[in-house]
Phi, psi and omega in degrees: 000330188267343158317290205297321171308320194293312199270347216282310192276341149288344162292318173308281191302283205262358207282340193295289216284003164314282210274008168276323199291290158002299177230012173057022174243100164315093178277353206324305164333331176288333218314302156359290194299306212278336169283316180294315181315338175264347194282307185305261183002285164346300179270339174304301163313333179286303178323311189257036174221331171299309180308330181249008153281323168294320160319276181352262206289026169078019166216075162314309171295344185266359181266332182261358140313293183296326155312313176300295202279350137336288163345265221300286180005280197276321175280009149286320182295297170329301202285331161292299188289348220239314117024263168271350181219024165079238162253354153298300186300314186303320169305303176305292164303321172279007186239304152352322192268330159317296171312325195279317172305293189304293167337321204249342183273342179254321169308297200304322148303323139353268193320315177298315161301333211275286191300003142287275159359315205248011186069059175257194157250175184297000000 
């Protein structure tokens, strides 16, 4: 949380102008986008700490789940949004699909513990 903070406000305070001087391109119109983009950033790392716990215990299938529907997510999201709003919907979609991976990637660990705990199975 405190990684995500870090950067979420050094992205804030300094990510326009890094990346104006960088690529010679005025993102400043961006910036909006670029803050949802660390946050989707954000959950992804949650996601690829989730993720390899679920290896760890063998649920693998339950990992390939949360891709499907991740998946699905951002080309529902995408195919509405991106359309009309730009690099914004895109934006917007890809941290939807983050949320969504992790959310589902945090149940599956949840559950996979509970059932161990409990004499399920491995």
């Amino acid at each position: 949380a405190l990684a995500f903070a870090v950067t979420f406000l050094v992205t804030y305070a300094i990510g326009v102008p890094l990346l104006n001087f960088m690529y010679a391109e005025d993102i400043a119109p961006y910036k909006t986008e670029m803050l949802i983009l660390v946050v989707g950033g954000a959950f992804n790392a949650s996601s690829t700490i989730l993720y390899y716990g679920l290896a760890t215990m063998r649920r693998q299938h339950l990992v390939f789940v949360g891709y499907v529907l991740a998946a699905v997510t951002v080309l529902v999201l995408a195919t509405m949004l991106v359309s009309r709003y730009g690099m914004m919907g895109a934006s917007v979609a890809y941290t939807a699909a983050m949320v969504t991976l992790t959310v589902v990637f945090a149940v599956s660990y949840w559950w996979s513990l509970r059932r161990v705990s409990h004499g399920g199975r491995r």
